[in-house]
C-alpha positions in Angstrom: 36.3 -76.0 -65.3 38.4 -79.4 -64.8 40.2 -78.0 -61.8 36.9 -76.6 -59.8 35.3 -80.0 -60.6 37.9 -81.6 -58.8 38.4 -79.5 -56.4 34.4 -79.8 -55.5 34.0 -83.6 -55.9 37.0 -84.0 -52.9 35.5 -81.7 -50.8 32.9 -84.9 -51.1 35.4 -87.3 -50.2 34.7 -89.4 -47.1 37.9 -90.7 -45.3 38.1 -94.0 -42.7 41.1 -96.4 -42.0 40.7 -100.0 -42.6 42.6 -103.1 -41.8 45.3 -102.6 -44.5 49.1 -102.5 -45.6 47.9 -98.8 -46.6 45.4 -98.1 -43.6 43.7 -95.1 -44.8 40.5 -95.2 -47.2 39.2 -93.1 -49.6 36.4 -92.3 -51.8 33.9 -89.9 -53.1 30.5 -91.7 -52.6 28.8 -89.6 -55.5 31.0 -90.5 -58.4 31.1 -94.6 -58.5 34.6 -96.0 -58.6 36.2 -93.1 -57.3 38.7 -94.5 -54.7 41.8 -94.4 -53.2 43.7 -95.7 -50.3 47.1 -94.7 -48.7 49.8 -95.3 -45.7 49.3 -91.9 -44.5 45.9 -89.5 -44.8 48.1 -87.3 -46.8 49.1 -89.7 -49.4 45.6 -91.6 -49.4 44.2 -87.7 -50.4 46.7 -87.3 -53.3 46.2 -90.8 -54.3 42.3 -89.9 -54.8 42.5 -87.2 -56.8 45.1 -88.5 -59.0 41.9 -91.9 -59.3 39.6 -88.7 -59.8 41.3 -87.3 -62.7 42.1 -90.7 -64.4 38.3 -91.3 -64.2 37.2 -88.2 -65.4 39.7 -88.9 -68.6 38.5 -92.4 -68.7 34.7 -91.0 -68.5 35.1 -88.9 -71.3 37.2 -90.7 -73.7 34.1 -93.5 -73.4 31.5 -91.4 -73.5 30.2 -91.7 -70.3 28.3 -89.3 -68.0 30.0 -87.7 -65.7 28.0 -86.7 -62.8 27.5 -83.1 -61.5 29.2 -82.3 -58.2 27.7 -79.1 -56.5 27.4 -76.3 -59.3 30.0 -77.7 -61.4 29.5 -80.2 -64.5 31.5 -81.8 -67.2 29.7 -81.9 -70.2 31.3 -83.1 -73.5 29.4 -82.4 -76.6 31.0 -85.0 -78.8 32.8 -88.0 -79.0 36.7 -87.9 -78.6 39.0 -90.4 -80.6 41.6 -92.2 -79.1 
């Protein structure tokens, strides 16, 4: 369920360069925070979806909703300590 969440959300991603040590930009507009950047497109991509699944984690261990992205949702029922 994790992987095809992720897998979804960075077909989402939307990629520019910028003015930059590490020229190429990352993010996935539809989950808020989600970003990355990188010194080649290759490494800005892996660098996103390693700030995709840190965020997911970080989501869930607050509580927080965690948007749907095309037919796949994370949904956790309770709270999980720490």
């Amino acid at each position: 369920m994790i992987t095809e969440y992720i897998e979804e959300a960075l077909k989402h991603a939307r990629y520019e360069m910028i003015n930059d040590l590490e020229p190429f930009y990352g993010e996935i507009p539809k989950l808020k925070g989600v970003w990355a950047t990188g010194k080649t497109l290759e490494e800005c991509r892996k660098n996103l979806k390693e700030t995709l699944e840190e965020w997911i984690v970080l989501s869930i261990k607050n509580s927080l909703p965690i948007p749907p992205v095309g037919k796949y949702k994370i949904e956790i029922s309770q709270k999980i300590d720490a």
